[in-house]
N, C-alpha and C positions, 0 to 999 in steps of 0.2 A: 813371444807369449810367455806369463809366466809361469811357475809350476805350481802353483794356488789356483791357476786358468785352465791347466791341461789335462787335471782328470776329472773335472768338469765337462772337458768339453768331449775326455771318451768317455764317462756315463750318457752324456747328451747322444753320444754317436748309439751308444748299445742299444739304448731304450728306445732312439728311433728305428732302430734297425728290429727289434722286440713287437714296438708296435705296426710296421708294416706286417710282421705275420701274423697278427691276430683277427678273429672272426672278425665281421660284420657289427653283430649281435653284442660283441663287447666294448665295443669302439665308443660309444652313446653313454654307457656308465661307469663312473670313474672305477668305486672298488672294484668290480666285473673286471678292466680292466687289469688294476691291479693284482688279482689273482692270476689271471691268466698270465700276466707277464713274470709273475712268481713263480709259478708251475714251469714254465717256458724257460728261463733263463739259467737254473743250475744246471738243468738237465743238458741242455745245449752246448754250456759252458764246461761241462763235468765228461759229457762223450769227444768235446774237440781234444780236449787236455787228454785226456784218456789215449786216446788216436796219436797224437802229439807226442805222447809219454811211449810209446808202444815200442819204435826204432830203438830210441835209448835203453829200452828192456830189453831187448833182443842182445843189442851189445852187451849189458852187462851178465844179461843171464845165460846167453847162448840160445841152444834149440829149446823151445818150451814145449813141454809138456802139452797132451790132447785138455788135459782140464781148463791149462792154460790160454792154450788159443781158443775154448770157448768159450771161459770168460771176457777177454777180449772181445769177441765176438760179435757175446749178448751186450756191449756195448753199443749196439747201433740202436737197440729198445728203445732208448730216451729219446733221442731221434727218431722215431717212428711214434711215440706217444706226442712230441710234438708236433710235427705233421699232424696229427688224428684231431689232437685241439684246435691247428690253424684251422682246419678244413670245414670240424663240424659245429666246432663251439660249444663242444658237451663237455663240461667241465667236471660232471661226477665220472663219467664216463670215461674220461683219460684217468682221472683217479684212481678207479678200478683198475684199469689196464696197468697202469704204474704198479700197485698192490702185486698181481697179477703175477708183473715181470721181474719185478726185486724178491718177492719171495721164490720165485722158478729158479733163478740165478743163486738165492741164499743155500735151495734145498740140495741142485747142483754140486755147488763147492762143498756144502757139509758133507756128502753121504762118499763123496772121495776123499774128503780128510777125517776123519773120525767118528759121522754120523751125528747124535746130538751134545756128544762131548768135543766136535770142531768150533775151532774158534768163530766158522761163519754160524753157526748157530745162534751167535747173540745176537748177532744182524734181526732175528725176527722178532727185538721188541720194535727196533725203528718202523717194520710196516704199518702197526696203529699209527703211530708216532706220525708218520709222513699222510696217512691215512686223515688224519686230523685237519691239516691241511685246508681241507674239501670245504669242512664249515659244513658237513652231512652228515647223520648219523647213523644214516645208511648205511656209508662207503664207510664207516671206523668203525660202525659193528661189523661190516665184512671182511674190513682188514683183521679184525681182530679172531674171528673166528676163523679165516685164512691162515695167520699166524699160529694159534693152534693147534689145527688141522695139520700143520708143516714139520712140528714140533712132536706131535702125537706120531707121523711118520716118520721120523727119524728115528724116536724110540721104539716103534714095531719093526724098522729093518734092521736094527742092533739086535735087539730079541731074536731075529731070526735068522740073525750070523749072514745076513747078504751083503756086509761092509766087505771093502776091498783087507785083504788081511796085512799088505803091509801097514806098518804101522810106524809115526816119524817117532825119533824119538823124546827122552823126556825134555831137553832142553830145547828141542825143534818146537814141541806143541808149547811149551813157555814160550818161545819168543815168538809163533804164530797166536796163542790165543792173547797173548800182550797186543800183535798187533789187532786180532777181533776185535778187541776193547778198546783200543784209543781208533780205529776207524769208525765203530759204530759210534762212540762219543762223540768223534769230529763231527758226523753228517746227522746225529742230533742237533751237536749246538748249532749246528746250520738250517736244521729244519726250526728248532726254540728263534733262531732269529730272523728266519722267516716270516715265524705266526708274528711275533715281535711288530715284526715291520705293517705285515698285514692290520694286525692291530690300532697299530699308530696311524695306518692311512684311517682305517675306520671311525677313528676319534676323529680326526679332521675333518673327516667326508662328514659326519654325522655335526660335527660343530658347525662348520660350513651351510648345511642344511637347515639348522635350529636359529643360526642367525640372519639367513635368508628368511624363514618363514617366522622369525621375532618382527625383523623389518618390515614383513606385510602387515603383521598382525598391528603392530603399533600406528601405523600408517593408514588404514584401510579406517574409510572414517564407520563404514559397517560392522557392528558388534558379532564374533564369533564365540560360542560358547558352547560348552560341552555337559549333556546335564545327564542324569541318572532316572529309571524308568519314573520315578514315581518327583519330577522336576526339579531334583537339588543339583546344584552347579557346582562341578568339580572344575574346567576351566572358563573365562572368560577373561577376552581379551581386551587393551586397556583403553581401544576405544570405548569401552563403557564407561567409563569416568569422566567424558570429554560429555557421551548424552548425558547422564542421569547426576552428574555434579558431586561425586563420591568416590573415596578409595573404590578399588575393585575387591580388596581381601573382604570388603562388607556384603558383599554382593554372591558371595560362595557360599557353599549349602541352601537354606533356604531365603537367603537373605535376597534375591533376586524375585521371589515369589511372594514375599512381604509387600515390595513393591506396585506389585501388580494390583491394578484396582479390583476390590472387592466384589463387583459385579463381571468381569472379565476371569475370574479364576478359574471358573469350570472352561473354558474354552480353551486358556491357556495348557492347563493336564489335562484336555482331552487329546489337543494336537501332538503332544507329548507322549502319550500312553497311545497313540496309533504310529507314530513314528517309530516305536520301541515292538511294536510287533510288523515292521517291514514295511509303512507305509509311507509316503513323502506328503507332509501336509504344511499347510500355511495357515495365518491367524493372524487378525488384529487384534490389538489390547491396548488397556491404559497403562503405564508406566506413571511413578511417580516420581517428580525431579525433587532434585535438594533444592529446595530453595536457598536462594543467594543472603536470606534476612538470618537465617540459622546461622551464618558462617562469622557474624558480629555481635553474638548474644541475644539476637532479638526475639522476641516473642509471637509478635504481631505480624507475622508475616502467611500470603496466602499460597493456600496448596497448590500444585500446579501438576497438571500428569501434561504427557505429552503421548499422541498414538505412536506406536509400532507396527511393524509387519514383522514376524516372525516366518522363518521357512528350516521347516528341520526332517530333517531323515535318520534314518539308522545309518551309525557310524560302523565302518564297514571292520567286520570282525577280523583279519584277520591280522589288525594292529596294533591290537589287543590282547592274545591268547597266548600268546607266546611263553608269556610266562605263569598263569593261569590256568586252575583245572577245567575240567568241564562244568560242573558244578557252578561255580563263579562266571565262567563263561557263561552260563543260559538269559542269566541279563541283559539283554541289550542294552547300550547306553545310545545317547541320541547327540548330535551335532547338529547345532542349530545357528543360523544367520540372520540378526535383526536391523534393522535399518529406519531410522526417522521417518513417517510416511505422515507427522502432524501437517505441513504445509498441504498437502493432499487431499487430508480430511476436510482440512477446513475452505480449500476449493470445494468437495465435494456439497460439504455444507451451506456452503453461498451459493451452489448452484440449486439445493433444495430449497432455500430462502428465496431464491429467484424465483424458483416454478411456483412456490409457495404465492410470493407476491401478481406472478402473472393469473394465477390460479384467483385471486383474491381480484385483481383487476377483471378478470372475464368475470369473474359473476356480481362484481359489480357494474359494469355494465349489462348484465342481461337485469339486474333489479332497476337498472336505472333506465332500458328501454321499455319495460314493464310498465315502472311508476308514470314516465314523461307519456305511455302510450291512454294512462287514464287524465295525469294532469293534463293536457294537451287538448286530446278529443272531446272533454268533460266542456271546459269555456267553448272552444269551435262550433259544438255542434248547441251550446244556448244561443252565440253567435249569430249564426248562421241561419237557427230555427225561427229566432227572433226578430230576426230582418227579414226574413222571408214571407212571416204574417204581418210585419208593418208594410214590406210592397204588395201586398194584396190587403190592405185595411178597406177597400172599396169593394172587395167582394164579402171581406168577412164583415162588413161593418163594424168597425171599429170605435172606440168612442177615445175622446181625448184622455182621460183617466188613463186607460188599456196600453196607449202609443206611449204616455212617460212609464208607465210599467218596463214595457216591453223595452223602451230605451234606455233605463234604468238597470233594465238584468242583462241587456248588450253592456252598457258601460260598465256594470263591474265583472263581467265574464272578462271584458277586454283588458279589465286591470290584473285580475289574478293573471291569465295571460302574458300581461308584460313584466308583473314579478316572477314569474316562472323562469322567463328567457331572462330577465337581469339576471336575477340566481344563478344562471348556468355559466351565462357571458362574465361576473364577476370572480366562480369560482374556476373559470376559465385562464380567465387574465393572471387570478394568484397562484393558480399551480404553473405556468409561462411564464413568470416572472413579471410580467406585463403591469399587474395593478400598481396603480399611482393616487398617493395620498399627499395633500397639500399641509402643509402644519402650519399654524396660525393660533392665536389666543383665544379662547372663547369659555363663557360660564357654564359648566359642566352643571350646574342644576339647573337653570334653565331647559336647556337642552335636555336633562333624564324628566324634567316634568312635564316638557312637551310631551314627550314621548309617551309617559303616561297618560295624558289626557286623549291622545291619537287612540289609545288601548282599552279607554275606560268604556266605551260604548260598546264594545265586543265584548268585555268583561260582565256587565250590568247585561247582557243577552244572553250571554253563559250562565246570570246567575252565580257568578263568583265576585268576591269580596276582593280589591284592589291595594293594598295599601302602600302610600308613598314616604317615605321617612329619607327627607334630603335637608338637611340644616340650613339654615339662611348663611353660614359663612362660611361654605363652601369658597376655598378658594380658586380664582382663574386659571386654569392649566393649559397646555401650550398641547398641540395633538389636530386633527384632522376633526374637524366637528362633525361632517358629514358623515366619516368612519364610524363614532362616539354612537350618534344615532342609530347607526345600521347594527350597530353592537346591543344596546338597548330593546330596540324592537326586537330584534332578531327573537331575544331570551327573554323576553317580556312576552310575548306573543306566544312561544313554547309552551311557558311555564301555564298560559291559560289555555293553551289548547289543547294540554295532557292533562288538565284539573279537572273534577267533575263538578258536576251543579251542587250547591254550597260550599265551595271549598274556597282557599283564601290564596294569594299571590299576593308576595310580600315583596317592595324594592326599598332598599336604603343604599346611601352611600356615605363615605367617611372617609376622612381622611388620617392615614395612617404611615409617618415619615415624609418620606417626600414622593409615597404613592396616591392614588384615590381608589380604594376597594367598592367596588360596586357590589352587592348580594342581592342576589334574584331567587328567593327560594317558594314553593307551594307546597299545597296539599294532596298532588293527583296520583298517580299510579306509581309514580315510581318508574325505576329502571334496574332489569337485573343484573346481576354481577355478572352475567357470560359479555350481555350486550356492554356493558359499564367499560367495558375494556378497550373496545371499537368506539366507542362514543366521538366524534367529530371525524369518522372519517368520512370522504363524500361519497352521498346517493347512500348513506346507511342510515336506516329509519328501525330504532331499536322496538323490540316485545313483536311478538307472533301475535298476541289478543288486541292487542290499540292501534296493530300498522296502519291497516285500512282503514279505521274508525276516522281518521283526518287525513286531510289534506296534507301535501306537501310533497318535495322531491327529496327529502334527505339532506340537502346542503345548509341548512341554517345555519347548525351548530359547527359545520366544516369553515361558513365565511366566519363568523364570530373568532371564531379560532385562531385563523387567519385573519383576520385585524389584528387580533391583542397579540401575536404572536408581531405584527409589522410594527406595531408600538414596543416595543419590546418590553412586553408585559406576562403575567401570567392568569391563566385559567384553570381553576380546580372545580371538578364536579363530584358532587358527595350525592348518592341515593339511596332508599333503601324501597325495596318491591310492594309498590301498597304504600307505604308510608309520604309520600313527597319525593321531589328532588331541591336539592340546592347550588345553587353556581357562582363560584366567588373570582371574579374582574379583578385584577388589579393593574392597573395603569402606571405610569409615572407623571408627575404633577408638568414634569420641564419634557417633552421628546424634542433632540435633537437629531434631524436628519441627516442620513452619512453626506458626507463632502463628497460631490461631483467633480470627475476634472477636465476640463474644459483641451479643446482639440489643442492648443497653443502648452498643454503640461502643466500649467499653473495652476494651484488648488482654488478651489472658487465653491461659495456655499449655496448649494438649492434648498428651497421648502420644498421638494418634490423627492419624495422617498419612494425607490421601488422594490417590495416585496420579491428578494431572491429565493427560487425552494430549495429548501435543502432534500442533499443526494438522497435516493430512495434508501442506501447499504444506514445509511446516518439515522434515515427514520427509523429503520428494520430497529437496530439498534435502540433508540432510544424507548421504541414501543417497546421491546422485550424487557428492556432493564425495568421499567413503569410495571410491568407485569410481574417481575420477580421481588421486584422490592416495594411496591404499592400496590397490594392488591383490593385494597378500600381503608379510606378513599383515594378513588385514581387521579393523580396531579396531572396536569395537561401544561406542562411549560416550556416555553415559545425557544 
């Protein structure tokens, strides 16, 4: 072994041997620890030597004196104050007892050698001194007035002549109060490099500490921060930089509260101002992120908050006060834990938009069991009524006139009936994906002028004025003709059966690029802005005063919708209340239908296009944007 290894390896021995006799209680924290084993080791070290040194005195000094062997004696004290620390783990409390026993020992020696002109009399500045120690300021005001107290009786037994009368003499008291003063210097600079040591463990332990809880703090992807009663921020940690996209030094004093969105402020200082008077409370809010566009000079760039959860308490005083008056102290400051909870919100929010839309689906179908329970029952029971007085024409006598009547309001009760159920079965097929359109060439005026003519007899019964504006050179365009129709009627029929008597229904078509805009507009009621919004959803039959006034189950404008939307076309509807409505088609002149691919993998082209719906989260979506950013006229596009 070398001798760079070997007193290594007797520190190693002492300190393990130091810490088998320590409390319990101090074993768990380092400086704790470290004090005890400071208290512990001179004193241990200092009574063996002492004991050690004892023999050797004997020899050279011969018989000692009664003073003598009781300072030796009172050498077993330190040994018994450590004992008292192993045992109970009262560290002020052996301190005292030390105090205690070094001054009992000092007062001792002085009042047999000179009272407070003996050289042990300097011994009673080291009591504060060693007193200090503790790290109490208990025990160093006790030592201190102990030392006093000691010092004060030494001058009243002088005064009152109770000193021993011999007296050494002058060259004796020189080289004994010489040695006072370099003994009491020595177990000074022993006690100065104790605190010393003490000290430097404290730095460490405490550095130790600060970059344990640096490493949480930079680590921890939850923001911790420290704010003052009325919300400014004295620390925060640098996972804020990583949320909100910014130094953290911006973010101190009120710069964290600039942040916070403007309608979230009072809730933010309220959770604040109740934590600061002793309560633990929680809070969401908006935060505002740096946007990423600011960071390359941009201008154009949009706001973005993200939620938080905040949870904050009073930060507990007494890590605080230390160096602080009372005064200062009555502030509570507050610590507080925030944490990303936007993914949350925005489940929470989908699952309101869910209820929202389930909430919208059930009362659409309670409107839409309502309506089909009048469409329905209305033809059955002319039906029904109908054939039931033609199989009894032999009682009621009946004339032939009476029987085409009657078979006449059977056959068209039977047809509204079978448009009823088409309507349901089509917009059936298109929300199932199921509807299938055939594409083919065909004359788009022909086809809007049949359509018209199919309309003009109901129109001329209504009392409304028709008019048709379709150019002769209309060009052929590629598309489902039967669709073309069902689109045509659908909003041809509408437009006259929300118009009143005089009013006028206007159709043109035109061609514009390479689409064909269809415009279906009249003169009737109108549609209002609440309904204008919902307008083609199904089984919705817009205005409280015209519902009932007609016929129908709500789905017209939902299949119309659904065509131009499978052509991949658009539809805008423009109204104003009382005024008319207007509805502008626009097609594409060419549809070509998506490519099928055939069980063998090989792309292969159908004229059979199937109407896929889009996700309901898609629709949510696009209906809302239509509302924020179109609020008349509302665009319906496919």
């Amino acid at each position: 072994m070398s001798r760079s290894a070997r007193p290594v390896t007797v520190l190693s021995i002492i300190r393990d041997c130091l810490d088998a006799l320590l409390h319990p209680s101090a074993r768990y924290d380092a400086l704790t620890r470290a004090r005890h084993r400071a208290f512990m080791a001179p004193r241990l070290l200092g009574s063996l030597a002492a004991f050690a040194a004892f023999p050797v005195y004997l020899a050279m000094r011969g018989a000692p004196s009664a003073v003598e062997v009781a300072a030796f004696a009172w050498l077993i004290a330190p040994i018994m104050l450590s004992w008292f620390l192993s045992r109970t783990g009262r560290y002020e409390g052996a301190h005292v007892l030390s105090s205690l026993a070094l001054a009992g020992l000092i007062m001792a020696v002085a009042i047999t050698t000179g009272g407070i002109g003996s050289f042990a009399a300097v011994w009673l500045i080291v009591v504060p001194l060693e007193a200090a120690l503790s790290a109490s300021r208990r025990v160093a005001a006790f030592a201190s007035l102990l030392a006093l107290s000691c010092a004060g009786i030494l001058i009243l037994v002088g005064q009152l002549g109770w000193l021993p009368l011999d007296e050494p003499s002058a060259a004796q008291r020189s080289l004994l109060m010489a040695f006072g003063v370099a003994s009491a210097t020595l177990y000074a600079t022993g006690l100065a490099f104790g605190a010393e040591s003490l000290a430097r463990t404290a730095v460490v332990l405490l550095s130790r500490e600060e970059e344990r809880y640096r490493l949480l703090a930079r680590n921890m992807s939850d923001v911790i921060s420290r704010h003052r009663r009325n919300g400014a921020v004295q620390f925060i940690s640098p996972a804020a930089e990583a949320l909100l996209g910014m130094p953290v030094a911006q973010l101190h004093g009120h710069g964290l509260f600039d942040r916070v969105h403007v309608a979230d402020r009072p809730a933010y200082l309220t959770a604040l101002s109740d934590a600061a008077r002793g309560d633990v409370r929680s809070v969401e809010f908006r935060l505002r992120r740096e946007p990423t566009g600011s960071d390359h000079g941009q201008t154009n760039f949009q706001v973005d908050f993200i939620w938080v959860e905040m949870r904050c308490r009073p930060l507990d005083q007494d890590l605080g006060r230390q160096h602080i008056d009372r005064d200062a102290a009555r502030e509570t400051e507050v610590v507080a834990v925030m944490r990303d909870v936007t993914d949350r919100k925005l489940s929470e929010q989908a699952l309101d938009q869910a209820r929202s839309a389930a909430e919208a689906a059930d009362a659409a179908k309670t409107r839409f069991l309502a309506t089909m329970s009048h469409e329905l029952r209305t033809p059955l029971n002319a039906i029904i009524g109908f054939s039931d007085m033609i199989a009894q024409e032999q009682t009621l006598m009946l004339g032939a006139a009476q029987r085409r009547e009657y078979a006449q309001l059977i056959n068209d009760s039977g047809q509204h009936l079978l448009s009823v159920v088409n309507g349901i079965l089509d917009m059936s097929k298109m929300e199932s994906g199921n509807f299938e359109i055939a594409s083919e060439p065909f004359a788009p005026r022909a086809s809007l002028m049949h359509c018209c003519n199919l309309l003009a007899l109901k129109a001329r019964e209504n009392g409304i004025d028709l008019v048709t504006d379709a150019p002769q050179d209309l060009p052929v365009m590629t598309g489902d003709p039967r669709a073309f129709k069902q689109i045509v009627l659908n909003l041809v029929a509408n437009a006259i059966k929300f118009t009143e008597r005089g009013g006028q229904v206007s159709v043109s078509a035109a061609v514009s690029g390479s689409q064909l805009t269809l415009r279906i507009s009249d003169t009737g009621v109108g549609i209002a802005p609440d309904d204008l919004k919902r307008i083609g959803a199904p089984f919705f039959q817009a205005g409280k005063t015209y519902q009932r006034r007609h016929e129908g189950t709500g789905l017209g404008l939902s299949i119309v919708k659904s065509l131009v939307a499978l052509h991949l076309g658009d539809l805008t509807v423009q109204s104003r209340l009382g005024e008319g409505t207007a509805v502008t088609v626009k097609l594409p002149l060419v549809y070509t239908p998506p490519q099928a691919k055939p069980f063998d993998g090989k792309a292969a082209e159908s004229k059979i296009a199937t109407l896929t719906p889009v996700p309901r989260q898609e629709l949510h979506d696009q209906h809302h944007d239509q509302l924020q950013d179109q609020p008349a006229p509302v665009k319906k596009s496919a």
